[in-house]
C-alpha positions as CSV (number, residue, x, y, z in Angstrom):
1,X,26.7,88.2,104.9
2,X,26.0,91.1,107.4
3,X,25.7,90.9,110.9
4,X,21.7,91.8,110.7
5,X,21.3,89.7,107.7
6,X,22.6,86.5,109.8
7,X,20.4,87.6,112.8
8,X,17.4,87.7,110.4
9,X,17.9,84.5,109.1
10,X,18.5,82.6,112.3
11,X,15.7,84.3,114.3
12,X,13.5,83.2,111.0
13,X,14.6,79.7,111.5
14,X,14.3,79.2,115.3
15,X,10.6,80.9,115.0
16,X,9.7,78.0,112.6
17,X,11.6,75.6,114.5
18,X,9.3,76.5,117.8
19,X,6.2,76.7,115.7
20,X,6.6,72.9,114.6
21,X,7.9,72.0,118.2
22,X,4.4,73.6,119.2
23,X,2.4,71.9,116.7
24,X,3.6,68.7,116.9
25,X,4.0,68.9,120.8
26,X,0.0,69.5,121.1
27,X,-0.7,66.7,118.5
28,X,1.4,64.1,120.3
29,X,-0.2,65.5,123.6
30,X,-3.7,65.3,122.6
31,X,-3.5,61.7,120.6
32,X,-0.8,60.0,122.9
33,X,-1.0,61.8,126.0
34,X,1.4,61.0,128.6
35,X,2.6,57.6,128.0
36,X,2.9,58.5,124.6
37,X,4.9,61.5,125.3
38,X,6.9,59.3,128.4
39,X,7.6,56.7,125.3
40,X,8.3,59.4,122.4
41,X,11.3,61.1,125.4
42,X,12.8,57.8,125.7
43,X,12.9,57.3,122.2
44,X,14.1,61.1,121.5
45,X,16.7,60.8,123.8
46,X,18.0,57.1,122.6
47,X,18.4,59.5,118.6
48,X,20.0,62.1,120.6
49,X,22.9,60.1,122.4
50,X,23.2,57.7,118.8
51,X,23.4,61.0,116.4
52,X,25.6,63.0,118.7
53,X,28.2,59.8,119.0
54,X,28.1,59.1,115.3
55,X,28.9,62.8,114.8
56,X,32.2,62.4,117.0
57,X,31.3,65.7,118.4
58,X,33.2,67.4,115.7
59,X,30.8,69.6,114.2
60,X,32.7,73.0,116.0
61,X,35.6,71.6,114.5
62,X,34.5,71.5,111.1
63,X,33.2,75.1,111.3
64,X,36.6,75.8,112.4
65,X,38.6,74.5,110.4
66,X,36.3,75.0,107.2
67,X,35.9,78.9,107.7
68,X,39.9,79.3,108.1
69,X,40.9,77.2,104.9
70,X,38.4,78.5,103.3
71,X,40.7,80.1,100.7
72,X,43.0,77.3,100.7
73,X,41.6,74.9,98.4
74,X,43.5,72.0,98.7
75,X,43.5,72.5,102.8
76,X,39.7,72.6,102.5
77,X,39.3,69.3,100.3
78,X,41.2,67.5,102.9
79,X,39.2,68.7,105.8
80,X,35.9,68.0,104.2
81,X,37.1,64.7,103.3
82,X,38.6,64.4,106.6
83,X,35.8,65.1,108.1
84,X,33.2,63.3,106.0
85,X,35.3,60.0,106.9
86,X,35.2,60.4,110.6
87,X,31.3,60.9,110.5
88,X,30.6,58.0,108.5
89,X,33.1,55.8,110.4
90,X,31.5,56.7,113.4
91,X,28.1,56.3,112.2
92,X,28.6,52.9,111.3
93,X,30.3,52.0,115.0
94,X,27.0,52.9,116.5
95,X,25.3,51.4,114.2
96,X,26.9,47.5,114.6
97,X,26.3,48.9,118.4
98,X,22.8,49.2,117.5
99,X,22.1,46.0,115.9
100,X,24.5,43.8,118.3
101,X,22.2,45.4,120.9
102,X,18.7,45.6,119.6
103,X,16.9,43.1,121.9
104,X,17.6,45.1,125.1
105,X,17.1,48.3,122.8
106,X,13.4,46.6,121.8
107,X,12.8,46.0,125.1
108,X,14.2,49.5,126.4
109,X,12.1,51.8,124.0
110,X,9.0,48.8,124.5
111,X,8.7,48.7,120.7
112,X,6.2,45.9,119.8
113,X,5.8,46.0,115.9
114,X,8.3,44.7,113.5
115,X,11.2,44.7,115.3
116,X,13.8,44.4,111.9
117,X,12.6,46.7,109.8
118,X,12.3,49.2,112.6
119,X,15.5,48.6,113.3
120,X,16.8,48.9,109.5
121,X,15.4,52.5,109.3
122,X,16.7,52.9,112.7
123,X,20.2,52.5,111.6
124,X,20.2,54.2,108.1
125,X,18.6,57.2,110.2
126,X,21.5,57.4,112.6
127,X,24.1,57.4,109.5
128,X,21.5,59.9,107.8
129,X,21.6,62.4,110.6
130,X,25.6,62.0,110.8
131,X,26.0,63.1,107.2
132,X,23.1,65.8,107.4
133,X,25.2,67.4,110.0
134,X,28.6,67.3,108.7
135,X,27.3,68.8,105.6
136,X,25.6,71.7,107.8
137,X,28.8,71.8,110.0
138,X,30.1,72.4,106.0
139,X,27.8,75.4,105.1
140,X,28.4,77.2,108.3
141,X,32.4,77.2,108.1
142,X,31.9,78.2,104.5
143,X,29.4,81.0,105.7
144,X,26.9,80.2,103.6
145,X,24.1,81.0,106.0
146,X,21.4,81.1,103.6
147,X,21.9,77.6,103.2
148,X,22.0,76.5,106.2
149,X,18.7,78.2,107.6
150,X,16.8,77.0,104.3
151,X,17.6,73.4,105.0
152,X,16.7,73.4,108.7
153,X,13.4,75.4,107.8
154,X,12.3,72.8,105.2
155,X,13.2,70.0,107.7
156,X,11.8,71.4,110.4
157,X,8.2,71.8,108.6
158,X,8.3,68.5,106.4
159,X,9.6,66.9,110.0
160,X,6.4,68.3,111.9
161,X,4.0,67.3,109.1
162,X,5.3,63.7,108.6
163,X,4.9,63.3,112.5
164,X,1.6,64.3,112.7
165,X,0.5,62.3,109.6
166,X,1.9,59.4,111.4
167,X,0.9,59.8,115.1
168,X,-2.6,60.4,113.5
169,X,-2.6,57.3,111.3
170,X,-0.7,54.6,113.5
171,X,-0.4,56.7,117.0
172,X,2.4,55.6,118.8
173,X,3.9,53.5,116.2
174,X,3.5,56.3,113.6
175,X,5.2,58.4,115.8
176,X,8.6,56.3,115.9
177,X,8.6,55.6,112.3
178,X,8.1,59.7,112.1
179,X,11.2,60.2,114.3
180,X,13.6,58.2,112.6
181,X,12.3,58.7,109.0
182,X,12.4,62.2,109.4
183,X,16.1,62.2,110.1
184,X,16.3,60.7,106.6
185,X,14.0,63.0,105.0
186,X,16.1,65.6,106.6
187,X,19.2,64.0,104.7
188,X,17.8,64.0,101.3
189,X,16.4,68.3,101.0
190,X,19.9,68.7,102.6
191,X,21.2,66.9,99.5
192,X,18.5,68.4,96.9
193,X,19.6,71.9,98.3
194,X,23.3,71.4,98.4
195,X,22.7,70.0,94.1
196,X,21.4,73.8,93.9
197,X,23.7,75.7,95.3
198,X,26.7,73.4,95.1
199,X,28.9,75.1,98.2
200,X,31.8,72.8,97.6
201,X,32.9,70.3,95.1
202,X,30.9,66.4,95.5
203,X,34.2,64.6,95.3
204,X,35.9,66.8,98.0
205,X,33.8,64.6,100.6
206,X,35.8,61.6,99.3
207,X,39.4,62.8,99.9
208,X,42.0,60.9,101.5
209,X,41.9,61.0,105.1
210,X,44.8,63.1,107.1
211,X,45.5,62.0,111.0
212,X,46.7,65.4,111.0
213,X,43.5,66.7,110.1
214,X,41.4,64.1,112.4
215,X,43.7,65.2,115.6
216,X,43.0,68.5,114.8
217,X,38.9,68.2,114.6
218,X,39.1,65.4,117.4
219,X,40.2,68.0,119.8
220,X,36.7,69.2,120.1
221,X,35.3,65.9,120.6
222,X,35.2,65.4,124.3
223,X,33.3,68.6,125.2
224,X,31.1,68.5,122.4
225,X,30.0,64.6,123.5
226,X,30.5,64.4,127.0
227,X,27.4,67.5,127.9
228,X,24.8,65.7,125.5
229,X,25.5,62.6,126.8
230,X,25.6,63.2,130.7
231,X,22.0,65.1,130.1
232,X,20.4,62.2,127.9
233,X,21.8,59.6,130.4
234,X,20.2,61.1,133.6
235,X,16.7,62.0,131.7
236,X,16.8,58.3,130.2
237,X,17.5,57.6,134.4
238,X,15.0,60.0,135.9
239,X,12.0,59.3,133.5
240,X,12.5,55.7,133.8
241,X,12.5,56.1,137.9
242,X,9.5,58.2,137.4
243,X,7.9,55.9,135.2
244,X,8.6,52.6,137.5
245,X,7.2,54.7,140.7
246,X,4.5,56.7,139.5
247,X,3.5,54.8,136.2
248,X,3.2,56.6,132.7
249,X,1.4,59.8,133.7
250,X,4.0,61.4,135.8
251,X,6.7,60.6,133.6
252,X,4.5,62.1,130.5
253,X,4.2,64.7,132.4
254,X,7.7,65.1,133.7
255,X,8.5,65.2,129.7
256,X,6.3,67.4,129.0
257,X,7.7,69.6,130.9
258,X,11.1,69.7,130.2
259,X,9.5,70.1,126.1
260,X,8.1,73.6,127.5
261,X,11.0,74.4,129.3
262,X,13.1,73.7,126.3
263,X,10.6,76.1,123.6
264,X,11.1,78.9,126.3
265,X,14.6,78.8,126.6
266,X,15.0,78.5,122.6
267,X,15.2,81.5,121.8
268,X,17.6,82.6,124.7
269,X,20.2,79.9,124.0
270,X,20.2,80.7,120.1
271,X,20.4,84.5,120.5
272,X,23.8,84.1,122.0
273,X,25.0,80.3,120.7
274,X,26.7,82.2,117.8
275,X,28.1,85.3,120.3
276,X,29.4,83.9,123.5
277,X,32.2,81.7,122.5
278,X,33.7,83.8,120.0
279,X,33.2,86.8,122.0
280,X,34.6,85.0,125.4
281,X,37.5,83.1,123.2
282,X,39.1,87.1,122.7
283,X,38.7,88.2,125.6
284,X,41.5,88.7,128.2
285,X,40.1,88.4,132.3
286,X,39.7,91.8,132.9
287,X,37.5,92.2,129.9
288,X,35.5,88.7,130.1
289,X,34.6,89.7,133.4
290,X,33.1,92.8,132.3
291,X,31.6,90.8,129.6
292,X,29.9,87.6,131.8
293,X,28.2,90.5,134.2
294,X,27.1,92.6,131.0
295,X,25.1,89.5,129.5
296,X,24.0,88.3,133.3
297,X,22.4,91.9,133.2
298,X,20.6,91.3,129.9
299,X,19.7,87.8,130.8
300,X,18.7,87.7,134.2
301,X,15.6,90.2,134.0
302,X,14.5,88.2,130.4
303,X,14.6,85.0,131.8
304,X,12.6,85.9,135.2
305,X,9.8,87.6,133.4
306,X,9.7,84.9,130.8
307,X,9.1,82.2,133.6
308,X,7.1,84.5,136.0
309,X,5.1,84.7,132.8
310,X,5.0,80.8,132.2
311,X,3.9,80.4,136.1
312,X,0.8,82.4,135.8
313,X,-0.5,81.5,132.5
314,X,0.7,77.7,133.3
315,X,-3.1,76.5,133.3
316,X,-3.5,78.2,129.9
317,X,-0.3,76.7,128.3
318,X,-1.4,73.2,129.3
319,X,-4.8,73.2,127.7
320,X,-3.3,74.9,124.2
321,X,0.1,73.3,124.6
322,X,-0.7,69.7,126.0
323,X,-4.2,68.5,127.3
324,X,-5.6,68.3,130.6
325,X,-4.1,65.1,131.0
326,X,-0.5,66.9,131.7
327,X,-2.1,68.9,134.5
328,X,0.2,66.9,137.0
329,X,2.6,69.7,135.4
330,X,1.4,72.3,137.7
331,X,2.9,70.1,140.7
332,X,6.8,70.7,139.7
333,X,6.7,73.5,137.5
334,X,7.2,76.0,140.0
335,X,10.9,74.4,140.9
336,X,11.6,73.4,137.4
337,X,10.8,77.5,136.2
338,X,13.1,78.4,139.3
339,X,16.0,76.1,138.2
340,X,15.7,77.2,135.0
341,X,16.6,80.7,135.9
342,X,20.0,79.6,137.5
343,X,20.6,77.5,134.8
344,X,20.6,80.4,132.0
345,X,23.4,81.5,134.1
346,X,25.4,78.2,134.8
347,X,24.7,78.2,130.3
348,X,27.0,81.3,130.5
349,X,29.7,80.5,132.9
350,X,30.0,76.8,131.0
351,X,30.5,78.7,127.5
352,X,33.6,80.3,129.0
353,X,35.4,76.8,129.6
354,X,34.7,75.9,125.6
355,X,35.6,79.3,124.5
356,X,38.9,78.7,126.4
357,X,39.3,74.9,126.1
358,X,39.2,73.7,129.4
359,X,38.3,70.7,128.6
360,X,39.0,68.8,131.9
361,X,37.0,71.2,134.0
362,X,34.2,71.3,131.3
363,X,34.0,67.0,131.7
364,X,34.3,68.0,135.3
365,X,31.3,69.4,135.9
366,X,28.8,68.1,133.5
367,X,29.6,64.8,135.1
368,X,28.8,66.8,138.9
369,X,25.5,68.0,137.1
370,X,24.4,64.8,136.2
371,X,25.5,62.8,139.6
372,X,23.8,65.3,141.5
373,X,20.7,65.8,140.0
374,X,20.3,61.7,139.6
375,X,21.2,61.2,143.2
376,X,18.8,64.5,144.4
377,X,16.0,62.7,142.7
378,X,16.2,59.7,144.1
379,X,16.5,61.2,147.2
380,X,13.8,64.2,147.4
381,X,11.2,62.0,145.8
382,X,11.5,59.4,148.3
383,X,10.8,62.3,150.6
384,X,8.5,64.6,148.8
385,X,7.0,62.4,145.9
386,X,6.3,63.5,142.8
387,X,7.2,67.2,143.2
388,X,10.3,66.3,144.6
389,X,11.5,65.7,140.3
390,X,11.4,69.5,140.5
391,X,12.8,70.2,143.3
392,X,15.9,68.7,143.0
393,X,16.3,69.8,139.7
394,X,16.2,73.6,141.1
395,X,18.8,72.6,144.2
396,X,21.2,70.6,141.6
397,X,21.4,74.2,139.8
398,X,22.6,75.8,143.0
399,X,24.7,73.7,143.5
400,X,26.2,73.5,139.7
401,X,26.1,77.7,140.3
402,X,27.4,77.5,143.1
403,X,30.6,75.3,142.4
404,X,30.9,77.1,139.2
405,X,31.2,80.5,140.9
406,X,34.0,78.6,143.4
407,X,35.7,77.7,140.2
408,X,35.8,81.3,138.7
409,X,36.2,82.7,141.7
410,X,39.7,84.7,140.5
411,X,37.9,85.7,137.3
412,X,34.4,87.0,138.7
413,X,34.7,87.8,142.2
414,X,38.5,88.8,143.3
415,X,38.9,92.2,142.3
416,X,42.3,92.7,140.3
């Protein structure tokens, strides 16, 4: 499949994606509003941390690996099967970690309905989303693009449509039965699609498992877990300071804005997630320089007149986004839009450390990020109150930039 082809395809599946993210973002906003949206983060984030743990962080592995035994038939079965074992293995750890721990989970997420069978869906949706993305991790090695972008488009729009049938039935218990449901929903077109254009052979997926194979994919594991899991950690943190401080409507709000930040900065991160680390892993340091200042050219004027944009029309994108019940928004979004301009650019300088495995350094500074901007908050809203979220989400950026550039100092700014 062609270059354009490709580009086609995945800009066809990230405008759907955004067009549910927008749809189901205003229906949550206008039935829910802010507590709903504070409760449907925590919740979100609690998926995020389980799926991406259950996956073992191996999904660049598998496209790895997949795509260069592609021809080798016997090499392929093994890392499929390989790889299928390690999902489902780790799905099930977090899943006993899930049901040893559901009390404080209940009492976490504030879920007051019936606590078992929530919790059964809970689990089979955790081990759903771990196959549904080993099998996509699958399609992409294989190339099979097509594929892959017709199963997230059908799950994005049968995801958006069962949460709004739920959240509009049962309101905020409709939308956490929508949230993990979906993740099984998601599991069985992935499985109807795959029975129609049968990529690989079924019985590959239950091929012995090779330690050879599992050291090999596990080598990706840290980076690919660590990042998520600093990032869900300190929102779970923040929004639950914000909550406890301020009460419900400043941590809705707080969500919400991070949800608008995160539909902005879509299409930016997905035009280059399939460019940088290939491009950067070739490259020697004469030419990635060359390279890192050609995309912070391209970048840096997109993403300052797409938040300049987002600043002056912020009134407008909380009445057809949200409601005016978010309007607390328009306290911290002028630091959040801010930090999000350095952070398109720490995005960049982080892709060279995965492009070139440094996998220490990578650890390294997610773990800064997250230390500073928890500390920061605690500290700037104590002085500033609520705006102070904002604010020391925009200085924990410099400072991320700022020790990043240190890091690449020889690389970016030393001439050679």
């Amino acid at each position: 499949m062609n270059f354009i082809k490709t580009s086609f395809l995945s800009g066809l599946s990230t405008g759907i994606s955004l067009l549910a993210r927008l749809i189901s973002t205003k229906i949550v906003a206008v039935y829910l509003g802010t507590n709903g949206m504070f409760l449907l983060g925590q919740l979100k984030d609690f998926l995020r941390l389980g799926n991406t743990i259950s996956s073992f962080g191996i999904e660049n592995g598998i496209v790895k690996y997949v795509a260069e035994f592609e021809e080798q038939k016997e090499n392929l079965s093994n890392i499929i099967g390989t790889s299928f074992r390690i999902n489902i293995i780790s799905a099930f750890f977090v899943s006993l970690v899930i049901l040893a721990f559901k009390n404080q989970i209940s009492t976490f997420l504030q879920i007051d309905f019936d606590e078992n069978f929530y919790f059964f869906l809970l689990v089979t949706s955790v081990i759903s989303a771990s196959i549904h993305t080993c099998f996509l991790s699958i399609y992409n090695g294989l190339n099979r693009i097509k594929l892959f972008v017709i199963v997230n488009i059908i799950s994005n729009i049968v995801s958006a449509i069962i949460l709004v049938l739920f959240v509009l039935k049962m309101q905020i218990i409709g939308a956490f039965y929508a949230l993990v449901i979906n993740q099984i929903l998601t599991l069985i077109i992935n499985i109807i699609f795959y029975t129609v254009y049968k990529p690989f052979l079924i019985q590959w997926i239950f091929k012995k498992y090779i330690n050879e194979y599992f050291k090999k994919l596990s080598s990706f594991s840290i980076m690919a877990i660590v990042g998520p899991v600093c990032l869900i950690i300190s929102s779970f943190i923040v929004r639950d300071y914000l909550y406890d401080k301020f009460g419900a409507d400043y941590a809705g709000s707080w969500e919400a804005m991070w949800r608008i930040s995160a539909i902005y900065l879509l299409f930016l991160i997905t035009t280059f997630k399939f460019y940088l680390i290939p491009t950067f892993s070739k490259l020697n340091d004469i030419e990635l320089k060359k390279e890192v200042f050609k995309i912070w050219k391209i970048v840096v004027p997109i993403i300052i007149l797409i938040t300049t944009a987002v600043y002056f029309s912020k009134n407008i994108i909380i009445n057809l986004l949200l409601s005016n019940e978010f309007i607390l928004i328009n306290s911290i979004i002028f630091f959040h839009l801010i930090g999000d301009i350095i952070k398109i650019n720490c995005w960049v300088l982080g892709n060279i450390m995965i492009s070139k495995a440094k996998t220490k350094s990578f650890v390294f500074f997610q773990i800064e990020w997250s230390l500073v901007f928890v500390t920061l908050t605690y500290i700037f809203i104590e002085k500033y109150g609520f705006v102070g979220v904002s604010i020391s989400y925009f200085v924990t950026y410099i400072i991320h930039f700022s020790l990043l550039n240190i890091y690449f100092k020889k690389l970016l700014w030393i001439n050679k």
